[in-house]
C-alpha positions as CSV (number, residue, x, y, z in Angstrom):
1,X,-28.5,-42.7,52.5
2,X,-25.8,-40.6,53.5
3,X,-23.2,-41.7,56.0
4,X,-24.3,-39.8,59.4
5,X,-27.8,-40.9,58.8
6,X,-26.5,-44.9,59.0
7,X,-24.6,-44.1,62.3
8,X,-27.3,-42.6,63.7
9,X,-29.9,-45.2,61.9
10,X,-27.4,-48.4,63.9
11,X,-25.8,-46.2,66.9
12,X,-27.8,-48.4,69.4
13,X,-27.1,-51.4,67.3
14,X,-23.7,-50.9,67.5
15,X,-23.4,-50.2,71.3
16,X,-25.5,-53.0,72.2
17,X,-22.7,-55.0,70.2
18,X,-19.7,-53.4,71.3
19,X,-20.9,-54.3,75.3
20,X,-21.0,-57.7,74.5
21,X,-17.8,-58.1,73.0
22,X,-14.3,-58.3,74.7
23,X,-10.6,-59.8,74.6
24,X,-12.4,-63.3,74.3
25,X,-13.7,-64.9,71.3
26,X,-17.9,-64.4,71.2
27,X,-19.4,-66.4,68.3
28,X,-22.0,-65.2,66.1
29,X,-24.8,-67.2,67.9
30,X,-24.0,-65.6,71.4
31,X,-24.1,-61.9,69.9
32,X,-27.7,-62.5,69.2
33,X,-29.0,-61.9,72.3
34,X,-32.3,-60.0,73.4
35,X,-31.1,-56.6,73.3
36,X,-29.2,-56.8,69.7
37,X,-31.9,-59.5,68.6
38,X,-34.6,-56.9,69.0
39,X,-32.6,-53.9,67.7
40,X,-31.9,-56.0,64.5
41,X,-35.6,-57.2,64.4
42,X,-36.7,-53.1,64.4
43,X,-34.2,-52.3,61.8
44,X,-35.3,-55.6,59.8
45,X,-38.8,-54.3,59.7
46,X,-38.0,-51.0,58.2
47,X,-36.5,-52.0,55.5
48,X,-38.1,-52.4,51.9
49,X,-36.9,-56.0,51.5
50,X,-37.6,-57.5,55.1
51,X,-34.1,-59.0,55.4
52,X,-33.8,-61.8,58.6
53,X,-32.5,-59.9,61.5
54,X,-29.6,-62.0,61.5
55,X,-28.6,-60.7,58.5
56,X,-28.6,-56.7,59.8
57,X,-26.4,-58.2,62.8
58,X,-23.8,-60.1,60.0
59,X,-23.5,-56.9,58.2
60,X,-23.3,-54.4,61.1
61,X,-20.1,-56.7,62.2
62,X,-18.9,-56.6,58.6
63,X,-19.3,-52.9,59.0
64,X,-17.5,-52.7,62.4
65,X,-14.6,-55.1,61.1
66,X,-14.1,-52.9,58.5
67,X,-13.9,-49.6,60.7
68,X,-11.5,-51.2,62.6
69,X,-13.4,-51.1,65.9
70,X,-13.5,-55.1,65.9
71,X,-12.2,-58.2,64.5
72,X,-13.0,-61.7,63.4
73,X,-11.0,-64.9,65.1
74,X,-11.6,-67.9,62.7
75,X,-13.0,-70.6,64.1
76,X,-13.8,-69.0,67.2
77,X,-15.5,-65.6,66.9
78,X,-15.3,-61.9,67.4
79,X,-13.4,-59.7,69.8
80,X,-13.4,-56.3,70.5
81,X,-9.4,-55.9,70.8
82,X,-9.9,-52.5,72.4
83,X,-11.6,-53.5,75.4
């Protein structure tokens, strides 16, 4: 899968993550709420392996750590410094 197809494939993903996220800490639990459970869930489904949707959520904020668009506060969660 080529690059542009995965943004597209996790573009609502992604927002749905991004709005939830701020200056203060949000831990992984609290991310999971309806909107991004169900996104993940949808993604989860079409994919060969069936992966938990948690797992699609862990590696989309992997993904967006690694962009640079968020980062990871140990012990206390995720922030979207930006915001």
């Amino acid at each position: 899968m080529n690059m542009q197809v995965a943004k597209n494939k996790y573009a609502v993903l992604d927002s749905a993550i991004m709005k939830i996220l701020g200056k203060e800490p949000v831990p992984f639990s609290l991310i999971m709420l309806p909107d991004v459970a169900g996104e993940c869930s949808r993604l989860a489904d079409e994919e060969r392996n069936k992966p938990m949707p948690f797992r699609i959520l862990d590696r989309r904020l992997q993904a967006l750590r690694k962009a640079g668009k968020i980062q990871f506060e140990t012990g206390k969660g995720w922030v979207n410094p930006l915001s």
